[in-house]
N, C-alpha and C positions, 0 to 999 in steps of 0.2 A: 862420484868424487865430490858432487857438490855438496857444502854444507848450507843448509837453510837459510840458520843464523848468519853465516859469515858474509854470503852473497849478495845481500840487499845492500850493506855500508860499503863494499866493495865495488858493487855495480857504481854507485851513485857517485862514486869519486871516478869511475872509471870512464863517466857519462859527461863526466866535467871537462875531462880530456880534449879538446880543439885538435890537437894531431893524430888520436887515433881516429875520431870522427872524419877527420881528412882521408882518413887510410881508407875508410868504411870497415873497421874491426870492430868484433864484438868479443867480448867476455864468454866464454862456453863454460867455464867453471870456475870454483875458488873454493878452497877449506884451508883447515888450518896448514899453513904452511907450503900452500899449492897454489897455484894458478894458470888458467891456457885462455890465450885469446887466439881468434882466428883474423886474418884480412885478407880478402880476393886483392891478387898482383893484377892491379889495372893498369891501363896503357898510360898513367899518369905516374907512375913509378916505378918505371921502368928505365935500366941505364942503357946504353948505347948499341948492345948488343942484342937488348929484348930481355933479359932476362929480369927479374924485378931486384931492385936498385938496394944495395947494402944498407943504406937508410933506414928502410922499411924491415929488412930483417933485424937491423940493430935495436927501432923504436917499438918493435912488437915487444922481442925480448927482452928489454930493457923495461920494459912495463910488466909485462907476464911477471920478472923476476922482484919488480918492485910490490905489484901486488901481492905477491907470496908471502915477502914480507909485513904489509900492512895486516895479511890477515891473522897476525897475531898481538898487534896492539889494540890498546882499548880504542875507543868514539876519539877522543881527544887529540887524535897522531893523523897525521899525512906519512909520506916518507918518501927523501930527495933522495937522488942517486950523486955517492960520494967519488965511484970510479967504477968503469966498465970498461972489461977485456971483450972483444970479440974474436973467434977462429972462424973468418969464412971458408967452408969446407966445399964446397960445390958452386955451382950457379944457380940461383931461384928459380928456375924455370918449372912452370904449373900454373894451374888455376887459384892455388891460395897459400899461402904460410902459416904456420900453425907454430906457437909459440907454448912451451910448456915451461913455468916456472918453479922453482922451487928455492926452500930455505935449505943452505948447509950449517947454518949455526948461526944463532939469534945471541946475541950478546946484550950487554947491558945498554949499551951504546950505539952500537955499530951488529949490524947483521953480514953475513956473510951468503949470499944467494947466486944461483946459476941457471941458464935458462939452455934448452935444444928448443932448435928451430928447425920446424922441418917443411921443406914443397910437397903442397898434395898437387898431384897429376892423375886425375882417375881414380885409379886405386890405391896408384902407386905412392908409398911416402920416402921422403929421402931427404937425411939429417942434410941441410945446409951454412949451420951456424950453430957453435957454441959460444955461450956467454959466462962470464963469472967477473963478479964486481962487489960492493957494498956499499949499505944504503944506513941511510940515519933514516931517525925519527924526528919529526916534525912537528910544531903547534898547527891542529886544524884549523882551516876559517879565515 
């Protein structure tokens, strides 16, 4: 799923990041219109219960879905998140959250993107967050 081209401009904004670097996420892919990043649920982001903290499922996703959308503008664009819905579906609990983004409609203006957020445990994956929100476009730099 990754695309060559699209992955290196997208890493490097994604490297710029200070709160996914917090998380310790990484980027695992990006093409046109897609993106997953993963973050191990550390005992630093974890809410009361143990489970990892809504936060982290929202900042995954909320970037998985922004990246989506970046990777369809030229060098010249960033892109801020304009409003984000979250449905927490489960509790985080696992070794890591896996964020899949995607575009549901790219507009002139405004993109329209939604991200699943799933805990890995082993083997086991299980949806804990859906997201849908949209983002603008931004001067880079």
């Amino acid at each position: 799923m990754t695309d060559p081209v699209i992955l290196p401009r997208v890493q490097a904004s994604f490297d710029r990041q200070t709160m996914m670097q917090t998380f310790g996420a990484e980027m695992l892919a990006a093409a046109a219109g897609r993106c997953v990043i993963r973050a191990p649920i550390l005992p630093t982001v974890r809410q009361q219960q143990g489970a990892g903290h809504a936060a982290l499922a929202f900042g995954l996703g909320d970037s998985a879905a922004g990246y989506s959308a970046l990777t369809l503008l030229t060098d010249e664009f960033e892109v801020m998140t304009v409003e984000m819905k979250i449905n927490l579906l489960a509790p985080a609990v696992g070794e890591a959250l896996e964020a899949a983004g995607e575009v549901v409609r790219a507009g002139r203006r405004i993109t329209v993107v939604r991200a699943e957020v799933v805990a890995i445990d082993g083997h086991v994956r299980r949806t804990v967050a859906l997201l849908q929100g949209t983002m603008i476009p931004v001067a880079a730099g």
